[in-house]
SEDREN-494683 format. One record per residue (C-alpha): residue in one letter; x, y negated, z. Coordinates in Angstrom, 2 decimals. Example, Ala and Ser with C-alpha at 12.3 -4.5 7.8 and 13.67 -1.06 7.14 Angstrom:
2
(a,(12.30,4.50,7.80))
(s,(13.67,1.06,7.14))
//
This chain:
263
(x,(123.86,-91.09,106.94))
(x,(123.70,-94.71,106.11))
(x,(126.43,-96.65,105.00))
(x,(127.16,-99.32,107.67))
(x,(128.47,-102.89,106.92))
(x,(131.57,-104.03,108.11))
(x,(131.61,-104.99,111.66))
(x,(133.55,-105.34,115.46))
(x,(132.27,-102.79,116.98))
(x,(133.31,-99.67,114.23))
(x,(135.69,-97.60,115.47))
(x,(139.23,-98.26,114.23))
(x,(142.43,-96.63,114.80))
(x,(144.31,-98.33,117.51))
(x,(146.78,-100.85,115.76))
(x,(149.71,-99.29,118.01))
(x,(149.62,-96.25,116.18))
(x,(149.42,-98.12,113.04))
(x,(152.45,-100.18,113.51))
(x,(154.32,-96.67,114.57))
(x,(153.25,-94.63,111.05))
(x,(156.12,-96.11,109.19))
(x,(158.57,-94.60,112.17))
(x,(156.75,-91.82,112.94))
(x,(156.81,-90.91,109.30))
(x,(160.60,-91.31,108.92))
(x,(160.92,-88.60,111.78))
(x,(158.81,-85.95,110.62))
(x,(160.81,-86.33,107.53))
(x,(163.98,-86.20,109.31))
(x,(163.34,-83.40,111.89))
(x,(161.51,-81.03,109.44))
(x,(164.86,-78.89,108.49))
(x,(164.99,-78.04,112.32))
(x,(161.47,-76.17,112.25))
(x,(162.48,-73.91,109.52))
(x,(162.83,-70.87,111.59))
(x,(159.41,-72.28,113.02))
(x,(158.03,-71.95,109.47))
(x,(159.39,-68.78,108.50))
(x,(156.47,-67.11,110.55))
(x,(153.88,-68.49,109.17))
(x,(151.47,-66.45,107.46))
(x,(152.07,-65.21,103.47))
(x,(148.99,-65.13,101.87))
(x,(148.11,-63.24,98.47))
(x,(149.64,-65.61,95.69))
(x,(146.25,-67.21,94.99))
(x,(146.91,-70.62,93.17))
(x,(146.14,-73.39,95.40))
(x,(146.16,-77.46,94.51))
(x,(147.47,-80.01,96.49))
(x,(145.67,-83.66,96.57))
(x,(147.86,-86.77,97.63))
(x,(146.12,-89.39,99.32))
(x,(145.21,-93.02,98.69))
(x,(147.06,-94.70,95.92))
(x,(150.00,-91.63,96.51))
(x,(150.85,-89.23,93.60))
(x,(152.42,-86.34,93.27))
(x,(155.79,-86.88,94.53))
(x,(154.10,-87.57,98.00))
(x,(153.11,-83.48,98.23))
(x,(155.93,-81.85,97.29))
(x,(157.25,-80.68,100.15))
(x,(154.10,-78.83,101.56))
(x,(153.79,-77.43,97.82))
(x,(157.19,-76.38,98.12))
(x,(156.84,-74.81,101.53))
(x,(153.55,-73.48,99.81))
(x,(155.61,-71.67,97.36))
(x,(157.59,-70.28,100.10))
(x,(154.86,-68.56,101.18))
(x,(153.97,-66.94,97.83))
(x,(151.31,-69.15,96.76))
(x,(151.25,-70.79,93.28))
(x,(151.25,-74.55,94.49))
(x,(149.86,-76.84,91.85))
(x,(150.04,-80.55,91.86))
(x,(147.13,-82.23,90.67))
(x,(148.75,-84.25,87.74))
(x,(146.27,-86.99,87.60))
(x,(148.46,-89.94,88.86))
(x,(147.86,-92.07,91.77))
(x,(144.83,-91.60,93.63))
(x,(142.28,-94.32,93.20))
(x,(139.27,-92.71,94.18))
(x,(136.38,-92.29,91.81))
(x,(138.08,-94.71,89.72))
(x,(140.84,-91.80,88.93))
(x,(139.19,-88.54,88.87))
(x,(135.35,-89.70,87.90))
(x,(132.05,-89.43,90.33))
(x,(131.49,-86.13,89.55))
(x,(135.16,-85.31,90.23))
(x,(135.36,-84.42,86.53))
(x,(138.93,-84.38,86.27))
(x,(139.44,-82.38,88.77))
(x,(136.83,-79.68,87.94))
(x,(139.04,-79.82,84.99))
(x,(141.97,-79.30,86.19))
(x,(140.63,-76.45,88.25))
(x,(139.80,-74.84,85.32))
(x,(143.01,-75.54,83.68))
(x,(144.70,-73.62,86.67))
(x,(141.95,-71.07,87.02))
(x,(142.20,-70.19,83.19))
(x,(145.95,-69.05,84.38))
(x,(144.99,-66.61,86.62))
(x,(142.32,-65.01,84.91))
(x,(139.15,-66.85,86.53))
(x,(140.56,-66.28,90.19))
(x,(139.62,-69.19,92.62))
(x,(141.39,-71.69,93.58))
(x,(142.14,-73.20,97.08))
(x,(142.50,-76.83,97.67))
(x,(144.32,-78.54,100.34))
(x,(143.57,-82.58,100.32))
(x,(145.32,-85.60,102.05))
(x,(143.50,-88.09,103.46))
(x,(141.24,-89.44,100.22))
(x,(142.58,-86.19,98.59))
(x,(140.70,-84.31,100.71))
(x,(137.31,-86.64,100.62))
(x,(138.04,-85.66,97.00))
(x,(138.44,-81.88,97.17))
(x,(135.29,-81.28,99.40))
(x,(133.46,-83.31,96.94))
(x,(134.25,-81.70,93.76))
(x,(133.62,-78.24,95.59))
(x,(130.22,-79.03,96.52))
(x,(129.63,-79.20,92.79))
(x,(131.65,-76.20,91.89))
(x,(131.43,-73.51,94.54))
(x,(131.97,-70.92,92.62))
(x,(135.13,-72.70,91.36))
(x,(136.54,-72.86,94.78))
(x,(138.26,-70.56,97.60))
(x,(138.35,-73.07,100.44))
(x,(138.99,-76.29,101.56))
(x,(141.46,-77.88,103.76))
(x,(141.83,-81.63,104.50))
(x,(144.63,-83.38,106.70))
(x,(143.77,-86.72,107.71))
(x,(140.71,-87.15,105.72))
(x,(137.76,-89.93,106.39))
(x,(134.46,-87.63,105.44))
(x,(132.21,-89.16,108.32))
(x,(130.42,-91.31,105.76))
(x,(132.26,-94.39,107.70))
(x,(134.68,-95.70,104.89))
(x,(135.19,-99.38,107.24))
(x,(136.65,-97.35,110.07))
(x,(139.86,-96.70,107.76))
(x,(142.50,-99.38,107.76))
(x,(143.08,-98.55,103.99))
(x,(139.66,-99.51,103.38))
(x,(140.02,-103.58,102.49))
(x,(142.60,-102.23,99.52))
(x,(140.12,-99.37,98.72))
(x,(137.85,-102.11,97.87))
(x,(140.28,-104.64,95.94))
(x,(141.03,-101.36,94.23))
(x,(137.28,-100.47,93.40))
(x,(136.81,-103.80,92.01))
(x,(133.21,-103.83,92.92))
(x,(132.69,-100.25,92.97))
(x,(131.83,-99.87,96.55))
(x,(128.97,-102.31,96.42))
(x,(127.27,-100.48,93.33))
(x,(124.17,-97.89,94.51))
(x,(125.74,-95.27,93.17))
(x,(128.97,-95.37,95.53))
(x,(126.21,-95.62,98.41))
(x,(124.77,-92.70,97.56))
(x,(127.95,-90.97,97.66))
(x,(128.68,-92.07,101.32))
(x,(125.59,-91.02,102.17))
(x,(126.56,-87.48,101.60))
(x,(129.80,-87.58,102.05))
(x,(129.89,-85.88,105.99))
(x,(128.09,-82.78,104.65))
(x,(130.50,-80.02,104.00))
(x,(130.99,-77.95,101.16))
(x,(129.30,-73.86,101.40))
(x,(132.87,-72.70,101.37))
(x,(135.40,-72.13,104.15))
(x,(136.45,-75.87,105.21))
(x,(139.07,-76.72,107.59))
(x,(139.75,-80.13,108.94))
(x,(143.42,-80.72,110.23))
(x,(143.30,-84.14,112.14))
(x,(145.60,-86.37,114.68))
(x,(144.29,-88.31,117.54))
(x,(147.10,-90.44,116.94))
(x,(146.21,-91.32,113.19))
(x,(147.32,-94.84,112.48))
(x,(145.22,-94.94,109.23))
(x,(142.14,-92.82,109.63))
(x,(140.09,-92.73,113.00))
(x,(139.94,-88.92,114.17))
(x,(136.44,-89.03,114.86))
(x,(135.97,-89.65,110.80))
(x,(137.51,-86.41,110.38))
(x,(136.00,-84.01,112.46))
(x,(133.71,-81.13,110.59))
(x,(130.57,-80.41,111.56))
(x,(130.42,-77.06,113.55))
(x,(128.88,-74.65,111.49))
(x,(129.96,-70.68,110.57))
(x,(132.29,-71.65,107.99))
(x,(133.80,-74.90,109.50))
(x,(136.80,-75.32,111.20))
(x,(138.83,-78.13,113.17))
(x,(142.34,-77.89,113.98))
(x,(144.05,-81.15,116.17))
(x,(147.74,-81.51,115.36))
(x,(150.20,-84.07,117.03))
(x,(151.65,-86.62,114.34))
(x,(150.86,-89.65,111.81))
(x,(148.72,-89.95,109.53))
(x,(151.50,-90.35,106.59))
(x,(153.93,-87.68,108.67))
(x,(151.03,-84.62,108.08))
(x,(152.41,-83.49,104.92))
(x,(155.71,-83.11,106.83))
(x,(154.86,-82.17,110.11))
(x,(155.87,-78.27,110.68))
(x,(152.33,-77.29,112.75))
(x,(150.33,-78.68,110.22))
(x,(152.10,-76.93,107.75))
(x,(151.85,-73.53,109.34))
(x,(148.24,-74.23,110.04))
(x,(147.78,-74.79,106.28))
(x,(149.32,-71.71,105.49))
(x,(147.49,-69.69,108.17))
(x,(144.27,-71.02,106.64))
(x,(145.13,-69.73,103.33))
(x,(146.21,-66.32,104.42))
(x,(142.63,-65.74,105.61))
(x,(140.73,-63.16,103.31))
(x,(138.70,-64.73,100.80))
(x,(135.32,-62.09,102.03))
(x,(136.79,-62.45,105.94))
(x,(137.22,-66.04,106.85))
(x,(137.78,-66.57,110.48))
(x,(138.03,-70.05,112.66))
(x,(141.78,-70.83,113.46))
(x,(142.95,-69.02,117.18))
(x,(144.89,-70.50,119.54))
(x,(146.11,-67.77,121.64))
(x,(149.88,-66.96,123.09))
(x,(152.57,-69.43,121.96))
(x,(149.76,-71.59,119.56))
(x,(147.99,-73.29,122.87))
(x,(151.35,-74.87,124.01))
(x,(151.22,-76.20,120.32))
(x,(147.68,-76.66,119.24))
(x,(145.49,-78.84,121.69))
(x,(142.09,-77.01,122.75))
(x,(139.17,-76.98,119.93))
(x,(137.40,-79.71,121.59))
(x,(136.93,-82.89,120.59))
//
């Protein structure tokens, strides 16, 4: 997929729900104790270490309450400890840093896999560096991330590229776009918002393929890492079986809260 240029006609989110994120943020935050009973039933999985990404120019601090809530589910939630996220520019082209700090984590469990949940660029990240390292890698789950291989569709993109200082116009960031919309051979699982004041939906919609999954939730962009259905469809995601991987259902009480698979 070619990179396209900057123009009028790309699809944006609409500017309505980006002058609501800030807002719409604030009350995820706020109501979250109120879905605790909510989250008790989600899924426990089987401990398997699992790292969190934060999103564009957001560090740690930004994850920890899904790696808390993570923990509650008797997972071994890792930050990523590499700072704020600048893109390439933070973790390497190859994702080297990360691959690194897989193995750092992986060494602690004797070899066992590791799961990776991304936000927004965090997630661009974490399908990227498990193309390279398959082997490395459970599964992937993104919330909110732009992988269409359309980086001017994001409203964070004009900073992304102050950021890059010239990065983005180099051939080798063009080749990475190019790519970037294929998805990993592992279990991947895109968590989007049709209301996302930051990334366009339609950037962050998997292909449909046996091991590829979409799952709409209702909130912001910067509200998905403390929005309660997100994270119980995180956690039901993890609890799959790492040799039995199934698509996300939506049956009894989950269609009054999940909108239908289609896009």
């Amino acid at each position: 997929m070619a990179m396209m240029s900057e123009s009028a006609d790309l699809d944006r989110p609409q500017l309505r729900w980006l002058y609501l994120e800030f807002g719409r943020t604030m009350a995820e935050v706020a109501t979250l104790p109120l879905f605790q009973q909510f989250l008790k039933r989600a899924p426990k999985g089987d401990g398997h270490p699992v790292m969190v990404l934060p999103g564009f120019m957001a560090g740690d601090s930004s994850t920890g309450v899904l790696r808390r809530f993570l923990a509650s589910r008797g997972y071994e939630a890792y930050p990523w400890e590499l700072g704020r996220n600048l893109g390439p520019a933070t973790v390497g082209y190859e994702g080297e840093r990360i691959a690194e700090r897989i193995e750092e984590i992986s060494d602690g469990h004797d070899g066992q896999k590791i799961s990776l949940v991304g936000w927004s660029l965090g997630g661009v990240l974490a399908r990227e560096v498990a193309k390279r390292a398959p082997d490395a890698v459970r599964q992937v789950i993104t919330l909110g991330s732009p992988f269409s291989g359309k980086p001017e569709t994001s409203r964070a993109w004009p900073l992304f590229k102050v950021m890059a200082k010239g990065e983005t116009q180099t051939q080798r960031f063009r080749e990475m776009v190019e790519t970037i919309a294929v998805p990993p051979s592992i279990p991947t699982t895109s968590i989007y918002t049709k209301t996302d004041g930051i990334v366009h939906w339609k950037n962050s919609i998997e292909a449909q393929e046996n091991h590829t999954d979409n799952i709409e939730v209702r909130t912001s962009h910067c509200g998905l890492g403390f929005n309660a259905p997100t994270m119980y469809a995180v956690a039901d995601r993890l609890a799959q079986p790492e040799d039995d991987w199934r698509p996300f259902h939506r049956e009894g009480w989950r269609e009054l809260v999940y909108p239908s698979s289609g896009h």
